[in-house]
N, CA, C and O atoms as a GROMACS GRO file, in nm:
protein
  280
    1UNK      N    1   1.933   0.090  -1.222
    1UNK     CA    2   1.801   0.052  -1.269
    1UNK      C    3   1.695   0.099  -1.170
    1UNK      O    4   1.712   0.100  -1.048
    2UNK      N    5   1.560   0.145  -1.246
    2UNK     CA    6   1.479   0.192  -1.160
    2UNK      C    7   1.368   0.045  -1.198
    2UNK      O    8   1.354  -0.042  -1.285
    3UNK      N    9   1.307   0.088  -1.072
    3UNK     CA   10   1.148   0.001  -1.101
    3UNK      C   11   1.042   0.044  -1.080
    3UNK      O   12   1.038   0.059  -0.958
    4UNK      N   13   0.945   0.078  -1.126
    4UNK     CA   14   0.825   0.131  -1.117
    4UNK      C   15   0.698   0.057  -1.137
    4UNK      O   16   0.692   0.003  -1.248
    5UNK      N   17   0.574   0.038  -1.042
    5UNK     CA   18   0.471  -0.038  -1.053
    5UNK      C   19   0.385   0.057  -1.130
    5UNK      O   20   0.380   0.180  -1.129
    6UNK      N   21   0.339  -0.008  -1.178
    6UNK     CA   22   0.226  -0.021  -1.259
    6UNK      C   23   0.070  -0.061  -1.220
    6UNK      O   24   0.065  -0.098  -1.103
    7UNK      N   25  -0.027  -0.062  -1.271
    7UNK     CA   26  -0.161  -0.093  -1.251
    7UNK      C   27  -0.254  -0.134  -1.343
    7UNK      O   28  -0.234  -0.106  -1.461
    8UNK      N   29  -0.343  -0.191  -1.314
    8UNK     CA   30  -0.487  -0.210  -1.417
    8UNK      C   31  -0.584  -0.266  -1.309
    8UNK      O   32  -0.636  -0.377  -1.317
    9UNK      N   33  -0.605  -0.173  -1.201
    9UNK     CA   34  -0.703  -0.145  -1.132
    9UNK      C   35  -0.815  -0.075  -1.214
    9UNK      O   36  -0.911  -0.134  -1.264
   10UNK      N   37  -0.794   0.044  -1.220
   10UNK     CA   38  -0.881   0.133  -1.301
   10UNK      C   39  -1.002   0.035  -1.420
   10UNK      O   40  -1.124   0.025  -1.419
   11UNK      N   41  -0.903  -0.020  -1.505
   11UNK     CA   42  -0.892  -0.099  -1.607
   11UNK      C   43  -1.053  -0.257  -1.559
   11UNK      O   44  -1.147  -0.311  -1.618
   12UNK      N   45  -1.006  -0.260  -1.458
   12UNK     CA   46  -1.046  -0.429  -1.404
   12UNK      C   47  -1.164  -0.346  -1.333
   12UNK      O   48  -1.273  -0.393  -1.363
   13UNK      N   49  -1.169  -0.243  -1.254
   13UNK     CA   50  -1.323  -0.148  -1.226
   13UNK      C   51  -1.385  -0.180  -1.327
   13UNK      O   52  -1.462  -0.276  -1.327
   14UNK      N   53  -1.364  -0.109  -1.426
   14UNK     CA   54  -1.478  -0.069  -1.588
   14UNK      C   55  -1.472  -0.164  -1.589
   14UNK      O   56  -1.548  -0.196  -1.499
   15UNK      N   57  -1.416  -0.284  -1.645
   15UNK     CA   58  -1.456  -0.415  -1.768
   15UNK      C   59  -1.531  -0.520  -1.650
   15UNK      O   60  -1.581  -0.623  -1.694
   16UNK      N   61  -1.538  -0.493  -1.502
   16UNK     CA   62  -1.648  -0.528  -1.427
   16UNK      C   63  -1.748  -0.456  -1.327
   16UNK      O   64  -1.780  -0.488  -1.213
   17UNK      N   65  -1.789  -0.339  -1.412
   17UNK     CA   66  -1.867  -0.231  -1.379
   17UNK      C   67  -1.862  -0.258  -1.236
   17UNK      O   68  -1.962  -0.310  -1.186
   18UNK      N   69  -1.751  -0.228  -1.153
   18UNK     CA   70  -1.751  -0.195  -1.029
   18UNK      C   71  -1.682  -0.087  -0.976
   18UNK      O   72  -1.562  -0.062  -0.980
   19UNK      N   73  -1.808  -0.004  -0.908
   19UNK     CA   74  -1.786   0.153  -0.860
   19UNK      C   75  -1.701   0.152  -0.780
   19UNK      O   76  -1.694   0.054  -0.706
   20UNK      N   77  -1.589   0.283  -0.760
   20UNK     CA   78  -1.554   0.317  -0.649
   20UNK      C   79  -1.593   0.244  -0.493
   20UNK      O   80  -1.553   0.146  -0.431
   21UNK      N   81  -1.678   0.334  -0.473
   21UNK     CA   82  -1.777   0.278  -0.357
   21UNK      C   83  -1.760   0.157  -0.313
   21UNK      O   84  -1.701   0.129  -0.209
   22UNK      N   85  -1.821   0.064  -0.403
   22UNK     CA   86  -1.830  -0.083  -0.404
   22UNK      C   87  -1.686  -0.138  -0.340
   22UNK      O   88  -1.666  -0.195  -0.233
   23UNK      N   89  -1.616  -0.108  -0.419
   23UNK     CA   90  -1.473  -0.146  -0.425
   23UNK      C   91  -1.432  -0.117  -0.260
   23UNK      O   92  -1.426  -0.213  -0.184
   24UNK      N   93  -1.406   0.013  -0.212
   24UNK     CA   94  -1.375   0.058  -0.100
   24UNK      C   95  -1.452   0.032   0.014
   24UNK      O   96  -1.410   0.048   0.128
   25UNK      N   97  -1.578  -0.012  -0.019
   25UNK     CA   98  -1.643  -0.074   0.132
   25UNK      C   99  -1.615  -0.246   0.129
   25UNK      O  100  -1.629  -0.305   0.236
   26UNK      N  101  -1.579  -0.322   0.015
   26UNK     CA  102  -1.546  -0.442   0.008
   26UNK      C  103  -1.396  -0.463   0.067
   26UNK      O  104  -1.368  -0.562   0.136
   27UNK      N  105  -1.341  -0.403   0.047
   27UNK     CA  106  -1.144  -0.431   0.032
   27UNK      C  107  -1.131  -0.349   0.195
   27UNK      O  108  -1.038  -0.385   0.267
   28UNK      N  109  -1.228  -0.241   0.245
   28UNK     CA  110  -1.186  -0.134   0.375
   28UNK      C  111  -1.030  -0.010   0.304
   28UNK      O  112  -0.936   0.041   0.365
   29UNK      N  113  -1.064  -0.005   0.180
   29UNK     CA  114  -0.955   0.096   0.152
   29UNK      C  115  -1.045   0.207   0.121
   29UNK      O  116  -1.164   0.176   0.111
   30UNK      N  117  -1.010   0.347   0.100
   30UNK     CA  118  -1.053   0.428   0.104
   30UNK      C  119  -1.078   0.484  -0.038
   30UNK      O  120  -0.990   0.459  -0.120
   31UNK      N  121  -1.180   0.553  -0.079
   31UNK     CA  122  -1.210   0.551  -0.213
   31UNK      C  123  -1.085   0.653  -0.234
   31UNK      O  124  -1.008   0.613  -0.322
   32UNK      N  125  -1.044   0.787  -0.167
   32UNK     CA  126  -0.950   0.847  -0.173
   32UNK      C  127  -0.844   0.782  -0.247
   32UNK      O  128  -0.822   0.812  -0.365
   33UNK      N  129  -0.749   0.656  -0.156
   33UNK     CA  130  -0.620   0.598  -0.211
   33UNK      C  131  -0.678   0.492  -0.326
   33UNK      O  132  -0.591   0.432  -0.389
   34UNK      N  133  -0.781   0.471  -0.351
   34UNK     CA  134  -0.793   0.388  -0.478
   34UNK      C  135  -0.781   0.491  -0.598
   34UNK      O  136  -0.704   0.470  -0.693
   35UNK      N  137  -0.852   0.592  -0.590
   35UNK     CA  138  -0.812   0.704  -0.690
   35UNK      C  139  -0.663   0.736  -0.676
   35UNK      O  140  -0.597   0.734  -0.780
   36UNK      N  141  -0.613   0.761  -0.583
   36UNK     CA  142  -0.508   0.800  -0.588
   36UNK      C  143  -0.381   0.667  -0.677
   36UNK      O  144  -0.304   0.692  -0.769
   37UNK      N  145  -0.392   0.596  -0.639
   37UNK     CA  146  -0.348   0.449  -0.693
   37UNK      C  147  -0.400   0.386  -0.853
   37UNK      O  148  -0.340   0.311  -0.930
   38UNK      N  149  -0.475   0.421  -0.859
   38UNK     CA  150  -0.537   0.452  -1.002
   38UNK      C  151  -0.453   0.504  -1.088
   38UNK      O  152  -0.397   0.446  -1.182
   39UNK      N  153  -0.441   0.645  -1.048
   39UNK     CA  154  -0.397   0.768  -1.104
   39UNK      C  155  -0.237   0.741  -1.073
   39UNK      O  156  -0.179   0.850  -1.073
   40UNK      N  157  -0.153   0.640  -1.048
   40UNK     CA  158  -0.015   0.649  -1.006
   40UNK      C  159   0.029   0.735  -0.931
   40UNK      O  160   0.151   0.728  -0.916
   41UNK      N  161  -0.027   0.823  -0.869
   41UNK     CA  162   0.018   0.899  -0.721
   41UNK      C  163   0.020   0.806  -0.619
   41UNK      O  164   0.089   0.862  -0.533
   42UNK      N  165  -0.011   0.707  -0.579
   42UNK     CA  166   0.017   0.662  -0.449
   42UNK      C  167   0.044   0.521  -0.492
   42UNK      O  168  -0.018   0.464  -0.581
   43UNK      N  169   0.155   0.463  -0.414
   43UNK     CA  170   0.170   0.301  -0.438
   43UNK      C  171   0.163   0.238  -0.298
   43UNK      O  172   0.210   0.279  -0.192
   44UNK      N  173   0.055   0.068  -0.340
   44UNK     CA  174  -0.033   0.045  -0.234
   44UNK      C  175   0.074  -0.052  -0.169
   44UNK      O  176   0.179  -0.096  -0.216
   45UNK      N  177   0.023  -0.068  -0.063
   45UNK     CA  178   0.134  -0.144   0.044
   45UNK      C  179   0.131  -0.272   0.030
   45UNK      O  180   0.029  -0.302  -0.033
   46UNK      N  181   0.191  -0.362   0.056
   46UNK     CA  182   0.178  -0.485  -0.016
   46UNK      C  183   0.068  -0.547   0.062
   46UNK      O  184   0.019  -0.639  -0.002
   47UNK      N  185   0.008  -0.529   0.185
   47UNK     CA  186  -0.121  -0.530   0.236
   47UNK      C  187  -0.245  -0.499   0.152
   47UNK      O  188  -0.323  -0.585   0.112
   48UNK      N  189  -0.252  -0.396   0.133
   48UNK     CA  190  -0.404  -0.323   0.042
   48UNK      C  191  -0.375  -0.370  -0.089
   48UNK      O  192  -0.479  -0.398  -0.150
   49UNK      N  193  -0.235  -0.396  -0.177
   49UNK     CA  194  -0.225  -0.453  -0.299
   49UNK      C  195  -0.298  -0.635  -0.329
   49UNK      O  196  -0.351  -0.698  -0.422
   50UNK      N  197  -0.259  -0.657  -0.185
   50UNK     CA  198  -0.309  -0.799  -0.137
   50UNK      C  199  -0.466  -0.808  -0.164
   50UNK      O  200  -0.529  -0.876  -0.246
   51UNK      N  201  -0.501  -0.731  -0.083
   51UNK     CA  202  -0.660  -0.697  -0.084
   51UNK      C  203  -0.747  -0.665  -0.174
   51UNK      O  204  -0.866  -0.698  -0.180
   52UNK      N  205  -0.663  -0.577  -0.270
   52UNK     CA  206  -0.730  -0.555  -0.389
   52UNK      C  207  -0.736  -0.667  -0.515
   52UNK      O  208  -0.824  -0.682  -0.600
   53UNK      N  209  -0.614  -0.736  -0.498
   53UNK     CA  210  -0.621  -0.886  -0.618
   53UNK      C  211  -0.701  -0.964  -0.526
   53UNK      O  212  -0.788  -1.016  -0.597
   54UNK      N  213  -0.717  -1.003  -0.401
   54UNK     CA  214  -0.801  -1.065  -0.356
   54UNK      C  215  -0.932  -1.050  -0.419
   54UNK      O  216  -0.994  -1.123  -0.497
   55UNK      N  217  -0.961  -0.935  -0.364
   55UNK     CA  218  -1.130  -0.919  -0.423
   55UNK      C  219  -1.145  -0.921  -0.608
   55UNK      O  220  -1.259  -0.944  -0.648
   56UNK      N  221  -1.060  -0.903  -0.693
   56UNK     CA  222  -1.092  -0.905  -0.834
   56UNK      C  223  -1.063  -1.082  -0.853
   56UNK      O  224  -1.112  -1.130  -0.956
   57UNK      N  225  -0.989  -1.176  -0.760
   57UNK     CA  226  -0.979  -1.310  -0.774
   57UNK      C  227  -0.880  -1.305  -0.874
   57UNK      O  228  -0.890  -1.379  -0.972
   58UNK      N  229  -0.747  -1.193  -0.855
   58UNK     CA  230  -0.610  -1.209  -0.949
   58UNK      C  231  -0.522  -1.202  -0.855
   58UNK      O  232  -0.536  -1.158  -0.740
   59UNK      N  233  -0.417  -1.253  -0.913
   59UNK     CA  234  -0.272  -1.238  -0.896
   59UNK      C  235  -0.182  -1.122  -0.848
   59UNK      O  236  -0.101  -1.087  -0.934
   60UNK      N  237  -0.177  -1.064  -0.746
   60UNK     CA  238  -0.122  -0.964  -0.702
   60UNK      C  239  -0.031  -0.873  -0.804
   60UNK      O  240  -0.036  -0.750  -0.804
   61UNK      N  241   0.047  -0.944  -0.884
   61UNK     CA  242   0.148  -0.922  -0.999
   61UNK      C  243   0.038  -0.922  -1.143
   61UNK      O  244   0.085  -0.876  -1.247
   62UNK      N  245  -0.109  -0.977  -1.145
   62UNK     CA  246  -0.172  -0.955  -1.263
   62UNK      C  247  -0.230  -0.816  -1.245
   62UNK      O  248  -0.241  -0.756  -1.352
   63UNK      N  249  -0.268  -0.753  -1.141
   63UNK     CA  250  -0.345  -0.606  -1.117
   63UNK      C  251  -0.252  -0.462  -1.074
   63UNK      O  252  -0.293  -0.346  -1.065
   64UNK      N  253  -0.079  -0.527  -1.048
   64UNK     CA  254   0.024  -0.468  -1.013
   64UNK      C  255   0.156  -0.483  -1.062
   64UNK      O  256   0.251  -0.458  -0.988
   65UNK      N  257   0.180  -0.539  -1.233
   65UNK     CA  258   0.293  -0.530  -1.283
   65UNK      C  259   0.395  -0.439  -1.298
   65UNK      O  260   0.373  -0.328  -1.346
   66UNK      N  261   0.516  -0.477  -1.258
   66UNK     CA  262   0.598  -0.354  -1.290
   66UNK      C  263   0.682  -0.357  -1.381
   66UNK      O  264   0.684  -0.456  -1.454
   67UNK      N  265   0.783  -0.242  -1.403
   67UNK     CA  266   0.843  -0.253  -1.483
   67UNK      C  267   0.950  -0.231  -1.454
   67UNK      O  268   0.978  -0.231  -1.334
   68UNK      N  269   1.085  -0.196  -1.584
   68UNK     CA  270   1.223  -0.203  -1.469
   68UNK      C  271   1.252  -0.067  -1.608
   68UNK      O  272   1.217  -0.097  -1.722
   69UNK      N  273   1.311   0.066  -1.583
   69UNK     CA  274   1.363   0.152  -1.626
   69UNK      C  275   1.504   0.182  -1.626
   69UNK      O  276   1.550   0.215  -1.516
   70UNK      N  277   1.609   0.178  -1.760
   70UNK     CA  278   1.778   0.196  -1.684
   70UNK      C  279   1.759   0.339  -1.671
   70UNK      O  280   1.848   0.408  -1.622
   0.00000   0.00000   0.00000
């Protein structure tokens, strides 16, 4: 079995019109790995994953669900 995370970062930006920018000077992550993490190229460390449900006021597992693949 594989497992693969998932996201609705991107998702939780738009439906609270919050820019890039915003995001990356609030959390100290880099607008770079938020795009990148967005886009499923990079998966965030359970530190910056921390940081990022922090600041939207979710559930680490509500902004980072995964899934399980056989």
């Amino acid at each position: 079995m594989d497992c693969k995370i998932t996201n609705h970062l991107e998702r939780l930006r738009f439906e609270q019109d919050i820019p890039v920018n915003f995001l990356a000077r609030k959390t100290g992550i880099s607008r770079q790995a938020i795009y990148e993490i967005e886009s499923n190229k990079r998966v965030p460390s359970l530190a910056t994953a921390c940081k990022i449900a922090f600041f939207f006021k979710k559930n680490v597992e509500d902004v980072f669900p995964y899934f399980i693949e056989d």
